[in-house]
Each structure stands twice: as structure tokens, then as C-alpha cells.
MIBAKOL-809548 format. One record per residue: residue in one letter; x, y, z of N, C-alpha, C in turn. Coordinates in pm, whole numbers, plus 32768, in hexadecimal, padded with zeros to 4 digits. Layout:
<recs>
AXYZXYZXYZ...
</recs>
This chain:
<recs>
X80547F8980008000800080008058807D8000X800D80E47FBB807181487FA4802381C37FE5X80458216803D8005828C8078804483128042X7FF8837B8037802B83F080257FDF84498078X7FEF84A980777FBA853080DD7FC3859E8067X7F3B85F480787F1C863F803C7F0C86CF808FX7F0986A4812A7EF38718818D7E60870881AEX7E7B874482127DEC873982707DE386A4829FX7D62865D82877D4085D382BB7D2E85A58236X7D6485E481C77D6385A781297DD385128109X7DC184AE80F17E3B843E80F37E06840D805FX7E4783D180107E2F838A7FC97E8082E87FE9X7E18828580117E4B81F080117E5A81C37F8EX7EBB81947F427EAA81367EC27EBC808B7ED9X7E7D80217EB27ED17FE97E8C7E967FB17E17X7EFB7F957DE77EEB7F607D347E9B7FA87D08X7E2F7F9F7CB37DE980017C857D7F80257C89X7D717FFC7D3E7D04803B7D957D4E80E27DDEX7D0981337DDC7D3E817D7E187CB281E97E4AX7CBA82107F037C71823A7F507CA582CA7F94X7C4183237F6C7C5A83C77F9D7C0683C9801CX7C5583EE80A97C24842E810E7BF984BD810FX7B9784CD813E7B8E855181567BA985DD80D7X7B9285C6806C7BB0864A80387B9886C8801FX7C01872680217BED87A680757BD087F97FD2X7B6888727FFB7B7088DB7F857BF689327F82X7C0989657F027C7489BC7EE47CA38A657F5BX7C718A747F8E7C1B8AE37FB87C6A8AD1803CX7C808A6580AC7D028A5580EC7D788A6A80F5X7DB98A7780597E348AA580127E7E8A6C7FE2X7E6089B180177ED689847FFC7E65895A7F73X7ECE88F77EF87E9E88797EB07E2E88127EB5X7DB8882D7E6D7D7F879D7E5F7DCC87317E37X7D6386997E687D9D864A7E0F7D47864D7D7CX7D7A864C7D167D2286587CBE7D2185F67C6FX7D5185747C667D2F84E97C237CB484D57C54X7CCC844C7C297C4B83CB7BFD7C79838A7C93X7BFB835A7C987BE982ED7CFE7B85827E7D35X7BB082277D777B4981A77D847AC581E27DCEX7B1281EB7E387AB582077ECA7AD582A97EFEX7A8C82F07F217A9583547F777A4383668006X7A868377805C7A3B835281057A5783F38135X79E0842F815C79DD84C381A6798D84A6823BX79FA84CD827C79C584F1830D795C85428378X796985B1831878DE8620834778E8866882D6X788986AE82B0785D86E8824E788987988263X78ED87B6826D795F8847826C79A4882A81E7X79AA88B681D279EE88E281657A7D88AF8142X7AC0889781AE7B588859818E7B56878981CAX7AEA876181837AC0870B81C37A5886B48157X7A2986E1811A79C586C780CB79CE86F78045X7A4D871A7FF77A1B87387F767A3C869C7EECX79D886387F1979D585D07EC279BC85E57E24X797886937E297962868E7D8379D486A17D36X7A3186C97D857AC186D47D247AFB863D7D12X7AE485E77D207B1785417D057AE485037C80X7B4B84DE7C227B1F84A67BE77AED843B7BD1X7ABB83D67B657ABD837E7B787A6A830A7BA1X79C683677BB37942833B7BD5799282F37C64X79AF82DA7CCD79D382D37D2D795A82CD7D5FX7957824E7E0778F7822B7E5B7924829B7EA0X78BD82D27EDE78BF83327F42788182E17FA7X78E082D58021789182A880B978628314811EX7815835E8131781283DE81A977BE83B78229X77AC830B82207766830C82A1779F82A482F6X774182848360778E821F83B3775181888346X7787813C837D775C8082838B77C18071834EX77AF7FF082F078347F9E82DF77F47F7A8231X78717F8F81C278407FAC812A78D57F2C8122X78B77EE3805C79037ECD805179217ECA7FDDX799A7EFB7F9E798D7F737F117A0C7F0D7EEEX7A187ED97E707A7C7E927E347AF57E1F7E97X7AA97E077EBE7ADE7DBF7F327B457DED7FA5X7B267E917FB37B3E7ED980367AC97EA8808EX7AE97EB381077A957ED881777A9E7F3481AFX7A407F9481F27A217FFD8237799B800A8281X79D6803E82F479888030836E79A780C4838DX78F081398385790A81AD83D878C181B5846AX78F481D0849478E581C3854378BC828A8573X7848828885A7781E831085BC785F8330863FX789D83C3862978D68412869278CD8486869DX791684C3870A7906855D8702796485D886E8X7940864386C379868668867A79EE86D186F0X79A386AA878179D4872287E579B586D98835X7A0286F488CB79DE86A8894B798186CC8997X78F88717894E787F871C8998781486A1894DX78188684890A77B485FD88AB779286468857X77FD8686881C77B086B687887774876487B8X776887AB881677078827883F7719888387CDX77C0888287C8782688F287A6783188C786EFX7841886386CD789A884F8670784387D485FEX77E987A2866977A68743862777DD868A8621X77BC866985AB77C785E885CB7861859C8576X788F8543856078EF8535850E791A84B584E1X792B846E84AC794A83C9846479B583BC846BX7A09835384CA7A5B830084CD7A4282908469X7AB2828484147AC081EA83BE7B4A81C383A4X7B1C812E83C77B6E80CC83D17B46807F8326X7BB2804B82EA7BD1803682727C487FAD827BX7C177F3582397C437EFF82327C7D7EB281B3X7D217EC681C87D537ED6811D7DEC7E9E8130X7DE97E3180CC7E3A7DD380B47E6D7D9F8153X7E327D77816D7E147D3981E07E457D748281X7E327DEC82807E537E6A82BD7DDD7EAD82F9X7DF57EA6839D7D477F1383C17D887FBD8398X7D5D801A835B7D93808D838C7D19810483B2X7D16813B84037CB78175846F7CEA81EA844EX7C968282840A7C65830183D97C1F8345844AX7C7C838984B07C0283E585087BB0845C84E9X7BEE846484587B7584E184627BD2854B84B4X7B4A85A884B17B4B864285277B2786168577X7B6F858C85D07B4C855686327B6A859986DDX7AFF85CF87057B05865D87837B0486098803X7AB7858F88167AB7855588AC7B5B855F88D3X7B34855489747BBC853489C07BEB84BC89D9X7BA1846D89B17BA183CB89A17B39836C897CX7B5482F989407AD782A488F07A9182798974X7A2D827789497996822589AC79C781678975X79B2813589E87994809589E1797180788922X78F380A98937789980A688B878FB809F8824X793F810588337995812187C37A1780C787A8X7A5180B288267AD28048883A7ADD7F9F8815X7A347FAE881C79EE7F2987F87A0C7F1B876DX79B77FA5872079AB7F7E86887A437FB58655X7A6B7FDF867D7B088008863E7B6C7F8B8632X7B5F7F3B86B67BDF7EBB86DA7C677EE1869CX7C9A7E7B86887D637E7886767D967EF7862FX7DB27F6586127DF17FA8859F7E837FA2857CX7E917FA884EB7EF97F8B84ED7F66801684B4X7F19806484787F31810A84317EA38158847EX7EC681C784C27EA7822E84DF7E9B827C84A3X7E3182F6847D7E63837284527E0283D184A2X7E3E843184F87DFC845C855D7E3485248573X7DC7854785937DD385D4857A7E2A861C8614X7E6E865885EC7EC9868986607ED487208663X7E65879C860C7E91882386147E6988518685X7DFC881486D37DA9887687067D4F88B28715X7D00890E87217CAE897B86EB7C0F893886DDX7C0188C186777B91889386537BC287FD8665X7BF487FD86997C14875B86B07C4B874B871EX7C9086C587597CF686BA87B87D6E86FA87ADX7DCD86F3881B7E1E873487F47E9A86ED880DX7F2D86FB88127F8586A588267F87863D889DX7F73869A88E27F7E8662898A7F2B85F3899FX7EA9860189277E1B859A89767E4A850F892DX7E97853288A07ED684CB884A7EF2845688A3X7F4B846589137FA1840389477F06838E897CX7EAE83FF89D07E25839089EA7E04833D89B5X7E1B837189127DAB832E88C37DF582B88874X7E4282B588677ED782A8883A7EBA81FA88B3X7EBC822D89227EE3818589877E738174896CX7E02819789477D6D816689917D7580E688EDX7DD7811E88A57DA480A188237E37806687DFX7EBC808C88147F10806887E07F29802B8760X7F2E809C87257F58807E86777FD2806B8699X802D802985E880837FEB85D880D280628589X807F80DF854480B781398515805D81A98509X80AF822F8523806482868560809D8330851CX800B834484BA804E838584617FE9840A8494X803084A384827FE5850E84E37FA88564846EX7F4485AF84687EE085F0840C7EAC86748459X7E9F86A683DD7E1B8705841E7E4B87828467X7EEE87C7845F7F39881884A67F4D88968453X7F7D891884817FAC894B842C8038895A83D3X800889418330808F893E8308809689C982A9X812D89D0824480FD8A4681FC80A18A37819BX80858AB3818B80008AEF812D7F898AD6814DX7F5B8AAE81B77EC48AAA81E47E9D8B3E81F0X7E1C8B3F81E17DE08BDE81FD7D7D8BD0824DX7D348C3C82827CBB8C8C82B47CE08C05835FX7C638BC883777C508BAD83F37CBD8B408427X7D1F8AF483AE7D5C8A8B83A97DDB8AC4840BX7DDD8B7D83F57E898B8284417E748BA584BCX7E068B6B84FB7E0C8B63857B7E148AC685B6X7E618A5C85497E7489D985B57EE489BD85B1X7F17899C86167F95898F86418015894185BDX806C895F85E480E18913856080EF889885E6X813E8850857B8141879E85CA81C287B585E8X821088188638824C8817868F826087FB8714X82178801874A821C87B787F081E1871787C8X81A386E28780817F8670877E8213863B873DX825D866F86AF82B1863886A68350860A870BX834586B9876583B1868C8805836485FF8863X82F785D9885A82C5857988AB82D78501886DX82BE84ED87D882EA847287B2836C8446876FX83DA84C78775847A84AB8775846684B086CEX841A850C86998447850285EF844985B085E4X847985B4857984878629851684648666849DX843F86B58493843486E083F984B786898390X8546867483BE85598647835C856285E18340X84F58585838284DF84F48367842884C5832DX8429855783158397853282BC839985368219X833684AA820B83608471817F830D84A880F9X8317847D808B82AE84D4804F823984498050X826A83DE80108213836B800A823B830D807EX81DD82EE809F81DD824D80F981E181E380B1X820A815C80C481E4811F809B81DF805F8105X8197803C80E8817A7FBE817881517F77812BX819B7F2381AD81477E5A817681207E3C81F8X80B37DE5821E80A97D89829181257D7282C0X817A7D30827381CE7CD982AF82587D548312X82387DB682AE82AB7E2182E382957E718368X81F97E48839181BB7EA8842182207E9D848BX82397F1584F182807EF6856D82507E9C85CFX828C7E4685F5825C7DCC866382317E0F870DX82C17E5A870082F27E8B877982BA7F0787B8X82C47F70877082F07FF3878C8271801D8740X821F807F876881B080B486CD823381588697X8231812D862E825D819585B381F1820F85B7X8275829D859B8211830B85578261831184B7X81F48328848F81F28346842A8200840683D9X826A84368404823184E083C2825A85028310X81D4851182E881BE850C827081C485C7820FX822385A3818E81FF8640815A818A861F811EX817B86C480DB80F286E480778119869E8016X80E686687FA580DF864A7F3080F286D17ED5
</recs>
């Protein structure tokens, strides 16, 4: 499987010549759409840097809700959450999905705002093995709550989203840069890659991996 980062909670998963868009953001943020073709597209809440599926090519499945779909022999499971640690008051509601691909769980939080998963959720989530979890702040968790959420499900790799990087505009340059999360998990800017790329067989046994990813 091959990952890329587009910014924001935008990822593109490939493998072979399935390939699945998280989250995609409108132009209007600052940075790059993705602007290919694609299999599957999965949106978390319906915001502007979050939801722009009409730019995908490719007649693409669009998933935007919870239950469990199964699109070319992916699996995906969206799991309802919140988008803030009051149940939604502030921010509303938000889709966690878990995606299962080449024989790999990998778990999408979204603008995931709780301070930690409910029973309920830990249930339908189980083993992960790739993370991708929002760390700016502001409208989401923030570094510090990471580490919670982080033990409450121990992934095998743990890749950070959703921060401020350059060229974001208007409400985006108020979330934090992945600096204090990167002093906490002993990495650097100059160990972030442009592409990922994983096998089952290559997951950490031991230790869970971060992953810090550039823009595309």
C-alpha cells in the first residue's frame, strides 16, 4: 500500500489500482487538491476542507455515513463520533473509519474532538494497525490528548494530520504546527517522507512508529 498526504485529513491509500481519498479539502484552504481519479472517497463531516468529493475523479463511491460498505473488495466500517468534547454541542457530529486494505486495519479519525473513545467505539474500531489522527488543535484534539488516544487503541503506526502547515489560510492558521507532538514522539521535520509505503509483513512488532508525512 502506498500513502500520500495531501494536507489536512486528505490521504490518498493506493493499492494496485484501487485507490481511496480521505477527506477532501476545497481549494480555498490554500494548499492543493487532490485532483485525480479514484475508487472510493470516505468524508468525515460535511466542512468545507473536509468534504469536497466533487473534485474526484473517476465516478468514485462516496461513503459519508456510518455502518460498514464493501466497495471492490475494501472494507469499511464508519463509526459515529464527535466532533468536540461536549457530544457534538459545539462542532457537531463526525465519522471515524476504519478501512480494511490488503490485509491491514487502518483507522481515519476524522475532526475527531472527544478526549477519549467510549467502550462503544473501542468495540467497533478493535486492533489498528495505521493511524491517522488529528493533532492541531483548535477543532479537534490536540497534541497532548494524542498520547490518550494513542494507548486507548495502540496502533502499529501512527501518522499525525490535521496541523498547521505552510499555506493554509483564513481559520486553518490558528492550529497548532506539529511541533510539540513531534518533541514528544522523538521525530523531526527532517524525517518526513513524501510517500509511504507498507506491507503487513513490514508493521512494527515492538515499538508503534510515527509516521511524519510532506504535502504532495
Amino acid at each position: 500500500m502506498n500513502i500520500t498526504w495531501y494536507g489536512q485529513s486528505c490521504f490518498k491509500l493506493q493499492s494496485k489500482d484501487i485507490v481511496l481519498i480521505t477527506d477532501p479539502f476545497d481549494k480555498k484552504i490554500g494548499l492543493r487538491p487532490p485532483y485525480g481519479a479514484a475508487s472510493i472517497v470516505t468524508i468525515s463531516h460535511d466542512h468545507y476542507d473536509h468534504n469536497n468529493f466533487e473534485i474526484i475523479k473517476g465516478d468514485p463511491f462516496i461513503v459519508n455515513d456510518t455502518g460498514e460498505y464493501e466497495i471492490k473488495k475494501i472494507t469499511i466500517r464508519g463509526i459515529d463520533s464527535f466532533h468536540d468534547n461536549c457530544e457534538g454541542d459545539k462542532m457537531g457530529n463526525n465519522i471515524i473509519y476504519v478501512v480494511e486494505m490488503e490485509d491491514m486495519k487502518i483507522c481515519h479519525l476524522g475532526d475527531f474532538g472527544q478526549e477519549g473513545f467510549l467502550n462503544s467505539q473501542l468495540e467497533k474500531i478493535g486492533q489498528i494497525d495505521i493511524l491517522f489522527i488529528p493533532i492541531g488543535g483548535v477543532f479537534t484534539i490536540d497534541w497532548k490528548t494524542t498520547n490518550t488516544i494513542i494507548s486507548q487503541i495502540e496502533p502499529r503506526i501512527i501518522i499525525p494530520m490535521h496541523y498547521k502547515v505552510s499555506g493554509v489560510k483564513g481559520e486553518l492558521l490558528k492550529l497548532d504546527s506539529a511541533d510539540n507532538f513531534c518533541k514528544e514522539h522523538g521525530v523531526s521535520a527532517k524525517d518526513a517522507v513524501e510517500k509511504f509505503s507498507i506491507k503487513k509483513k513490514d508493521l512494527p512488532q515492538d515499538e508503534a512508529r510515527v509516521v511524519l508525512m510532506k504535502i504532495a
